[in-house]
N, CA and C atoms as a LAMMPS dump frame, in Angstrom:
ITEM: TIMESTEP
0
ITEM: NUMBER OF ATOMS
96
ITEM: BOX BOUNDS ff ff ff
-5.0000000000000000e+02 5.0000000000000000e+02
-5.0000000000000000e+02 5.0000000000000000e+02
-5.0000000000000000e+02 5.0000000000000000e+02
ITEM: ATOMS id mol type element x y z
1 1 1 N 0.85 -1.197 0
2 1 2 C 0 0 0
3 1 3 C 0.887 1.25 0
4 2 1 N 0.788 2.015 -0.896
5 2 2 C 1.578 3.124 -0.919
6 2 3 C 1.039 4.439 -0.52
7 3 1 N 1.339 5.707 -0.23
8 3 2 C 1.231 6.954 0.571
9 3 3 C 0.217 7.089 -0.562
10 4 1 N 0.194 7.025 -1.787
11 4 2 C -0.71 7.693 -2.874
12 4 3 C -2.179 7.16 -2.419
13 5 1 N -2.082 5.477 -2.005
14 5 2 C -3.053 4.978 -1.758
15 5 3 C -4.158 5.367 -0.594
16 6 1 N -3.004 5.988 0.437
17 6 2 C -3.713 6.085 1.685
18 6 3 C -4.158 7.493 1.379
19 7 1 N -3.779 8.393 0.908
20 7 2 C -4.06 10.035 0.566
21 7 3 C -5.32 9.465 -0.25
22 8 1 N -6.156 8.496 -0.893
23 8 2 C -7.366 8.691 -1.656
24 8 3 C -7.937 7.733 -1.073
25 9 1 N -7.674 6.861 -0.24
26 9 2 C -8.874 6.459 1.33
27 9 3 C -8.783 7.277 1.996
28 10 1 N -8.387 8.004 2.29
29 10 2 C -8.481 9.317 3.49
30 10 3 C -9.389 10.56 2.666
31 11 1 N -9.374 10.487 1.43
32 11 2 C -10.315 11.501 0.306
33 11 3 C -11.601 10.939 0.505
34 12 1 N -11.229 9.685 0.359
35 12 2 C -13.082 9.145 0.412
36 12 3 C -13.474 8.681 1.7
37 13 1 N -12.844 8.638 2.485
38 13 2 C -13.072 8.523 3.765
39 13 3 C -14.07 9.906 4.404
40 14 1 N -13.218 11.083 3.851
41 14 2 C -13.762 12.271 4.695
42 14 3 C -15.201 12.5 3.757
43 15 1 N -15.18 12.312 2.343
44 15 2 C -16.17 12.788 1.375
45 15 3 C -17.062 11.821 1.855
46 16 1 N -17.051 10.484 1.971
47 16 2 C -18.277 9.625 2.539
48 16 3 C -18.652 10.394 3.994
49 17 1 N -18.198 11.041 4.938
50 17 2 C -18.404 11.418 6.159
51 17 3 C -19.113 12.621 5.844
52 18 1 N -18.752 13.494 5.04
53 18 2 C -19.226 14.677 5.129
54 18 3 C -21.069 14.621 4.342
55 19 1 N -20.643 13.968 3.352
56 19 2 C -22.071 13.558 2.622
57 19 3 C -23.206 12.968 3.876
58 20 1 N -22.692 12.201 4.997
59 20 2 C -23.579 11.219 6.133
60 20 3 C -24.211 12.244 7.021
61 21 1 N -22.923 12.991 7.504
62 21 2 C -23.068 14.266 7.915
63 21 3 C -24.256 15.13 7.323
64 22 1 N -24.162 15.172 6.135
65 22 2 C -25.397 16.602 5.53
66 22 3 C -26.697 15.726 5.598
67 23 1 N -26.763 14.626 5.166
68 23 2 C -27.832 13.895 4.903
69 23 3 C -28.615 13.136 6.286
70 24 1 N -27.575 13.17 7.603
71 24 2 C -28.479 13.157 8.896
72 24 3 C -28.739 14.771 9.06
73 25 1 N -28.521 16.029 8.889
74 25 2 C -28.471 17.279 9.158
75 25 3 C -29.758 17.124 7.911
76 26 1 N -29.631 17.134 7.285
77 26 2 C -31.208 16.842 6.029
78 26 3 C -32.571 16.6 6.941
79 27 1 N -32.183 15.092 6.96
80 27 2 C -33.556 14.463 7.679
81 27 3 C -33.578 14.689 9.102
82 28 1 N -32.806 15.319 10.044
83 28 2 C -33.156 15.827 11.214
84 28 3 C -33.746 17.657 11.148
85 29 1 N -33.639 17.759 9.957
86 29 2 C -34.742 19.267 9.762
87 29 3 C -35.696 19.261 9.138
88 30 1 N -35.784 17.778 8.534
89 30 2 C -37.297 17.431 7.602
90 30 3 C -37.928 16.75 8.861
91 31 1 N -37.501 16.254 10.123
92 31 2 C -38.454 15.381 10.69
93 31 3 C -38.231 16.486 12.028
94 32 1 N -38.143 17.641 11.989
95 32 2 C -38.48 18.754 13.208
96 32 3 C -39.146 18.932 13.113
């Protein structure tokens, strides 16, 4: 596994988090 590898699991790591993030922040202001 090389540094290139871990720099684009750590890209999609944070981009899958941030997307989970907006989309519980979504449906916790559609179900207020």
């Amino acid at each position: 596994m090389t540094s290139d590898d871990v720099t684009a699991l750590r890209m999609w790591a944070a981009m899958f988090a941030l997307s989970f993030i907006g989309w519980a922040a979504v449906i916790a202001w559609w179900l207020a």
